[in-house]
KEFIGU-348256 format. One line per 10 residues: number of its first residue (from 1); for each residue x, y, z of N, C-alpha, C. Coordinates in steps of 0.001 Angstrom, whole numbers, padded with zeros to 6 digits. Layout:
BEGIN
NUM = X/Y/Z/X/Y/Z/X/Y/Z ~ ... $
***
This chain:
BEGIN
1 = -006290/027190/-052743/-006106/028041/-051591/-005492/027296/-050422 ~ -006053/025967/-050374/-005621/025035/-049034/-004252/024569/-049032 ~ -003627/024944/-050416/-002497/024571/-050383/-001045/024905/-049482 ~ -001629/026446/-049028/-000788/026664/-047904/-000637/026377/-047040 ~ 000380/025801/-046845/001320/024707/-045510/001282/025458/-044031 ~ 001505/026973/-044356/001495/027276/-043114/000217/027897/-042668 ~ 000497/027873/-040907/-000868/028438/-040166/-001257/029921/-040731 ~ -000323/030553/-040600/-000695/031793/-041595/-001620/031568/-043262 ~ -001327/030834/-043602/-001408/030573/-045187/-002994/029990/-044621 ~ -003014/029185/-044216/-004582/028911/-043687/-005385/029511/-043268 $
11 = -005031/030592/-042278/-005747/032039/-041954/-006429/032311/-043221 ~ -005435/032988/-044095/-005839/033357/-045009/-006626/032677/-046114 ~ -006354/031366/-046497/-007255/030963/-047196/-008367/030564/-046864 ~ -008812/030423/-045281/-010123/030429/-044624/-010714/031582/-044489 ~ -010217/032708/-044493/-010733/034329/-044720/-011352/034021/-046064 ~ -010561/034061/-047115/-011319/034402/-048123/-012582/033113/-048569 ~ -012567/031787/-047911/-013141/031339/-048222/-014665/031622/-047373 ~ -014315/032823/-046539/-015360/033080/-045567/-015969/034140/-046267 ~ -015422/034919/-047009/-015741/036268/-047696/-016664/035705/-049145 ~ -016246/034342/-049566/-016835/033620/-050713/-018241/032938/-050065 $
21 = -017993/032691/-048738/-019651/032273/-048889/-020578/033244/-048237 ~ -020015/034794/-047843/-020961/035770/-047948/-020968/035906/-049007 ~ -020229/036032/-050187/-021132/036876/-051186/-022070/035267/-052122 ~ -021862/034059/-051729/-022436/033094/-052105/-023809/033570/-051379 ~ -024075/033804/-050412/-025294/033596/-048946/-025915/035185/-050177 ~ -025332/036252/-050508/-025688/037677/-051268/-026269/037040/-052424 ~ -025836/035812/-053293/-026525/035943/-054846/-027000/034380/-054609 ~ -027964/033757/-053749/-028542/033014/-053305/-027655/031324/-053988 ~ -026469/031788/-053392/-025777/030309/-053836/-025007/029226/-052980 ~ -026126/029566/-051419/-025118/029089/-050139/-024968/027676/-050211 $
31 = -026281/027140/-050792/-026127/025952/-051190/-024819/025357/-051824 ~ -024941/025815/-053331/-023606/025348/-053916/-022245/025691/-053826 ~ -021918/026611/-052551/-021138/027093/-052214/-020597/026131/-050694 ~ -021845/025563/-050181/-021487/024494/-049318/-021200/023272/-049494 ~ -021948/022769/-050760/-021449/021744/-050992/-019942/021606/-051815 ~ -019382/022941/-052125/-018035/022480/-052708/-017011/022857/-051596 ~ -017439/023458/-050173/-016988/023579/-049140/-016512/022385/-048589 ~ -017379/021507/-048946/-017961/019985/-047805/-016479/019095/-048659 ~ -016593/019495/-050339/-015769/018633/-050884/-014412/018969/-050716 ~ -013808/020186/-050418/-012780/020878/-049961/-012325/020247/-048940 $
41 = -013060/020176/-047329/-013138/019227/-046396/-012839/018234/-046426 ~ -013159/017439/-047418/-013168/015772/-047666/-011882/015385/-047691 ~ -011540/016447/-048528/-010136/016587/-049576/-009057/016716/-048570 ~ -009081/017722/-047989/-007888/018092/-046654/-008335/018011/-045003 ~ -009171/016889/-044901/-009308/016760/-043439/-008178/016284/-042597 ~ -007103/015669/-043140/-005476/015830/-042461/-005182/016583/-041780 ~ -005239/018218/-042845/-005101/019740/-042202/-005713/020337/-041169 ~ -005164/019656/-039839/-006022/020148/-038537/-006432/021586/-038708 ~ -004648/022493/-038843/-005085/023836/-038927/-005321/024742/-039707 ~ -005875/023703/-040707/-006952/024804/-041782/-007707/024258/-041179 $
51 = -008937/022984/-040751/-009855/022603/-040203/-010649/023810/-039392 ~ -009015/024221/-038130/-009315/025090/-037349/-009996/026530/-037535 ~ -009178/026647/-038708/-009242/028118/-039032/-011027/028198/-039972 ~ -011551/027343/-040635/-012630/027340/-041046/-013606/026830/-039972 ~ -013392/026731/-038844/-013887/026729/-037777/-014026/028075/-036761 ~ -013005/029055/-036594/-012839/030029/-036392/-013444/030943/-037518 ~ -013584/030642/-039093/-014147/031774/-039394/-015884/031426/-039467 ~ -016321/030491/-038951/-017854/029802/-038573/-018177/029266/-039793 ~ -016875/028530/-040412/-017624/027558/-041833/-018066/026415/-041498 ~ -017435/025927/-040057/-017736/024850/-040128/-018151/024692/-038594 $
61 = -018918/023299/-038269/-019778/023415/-036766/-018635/022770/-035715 $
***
């Protein structure tokens, strides 16, 4: 999903990754849904503005 380069493309793949940990938080899997969040993070902390945008959708503090 993070693969999109642009700010748009990040919108969007921080939407749906916001829509994945409601229905993670729905079938009691926020846990393992955060920790492959955290590894996602690890992975593309370069990407200010995906950073941003999973900040804007409250994934991250």
């Amino acid at each position: 999903m993070s693969e999109y380069r642009q700010p748009k493309g990040y919108e969007m793949a921080a939407g749906l990754l916001a829509d994945l940990h409601e229905l993670a938080i729905e079938h009691g899997e926020q846990a393992a849904f955060e920790e492959r969040l955290d590894r996602k993070v690890a992975k593309h902390w370069r990407k200010e503005r995906f950073l941003e945008q999973l900040q804007h959708f409250g994934l991250l503090q």
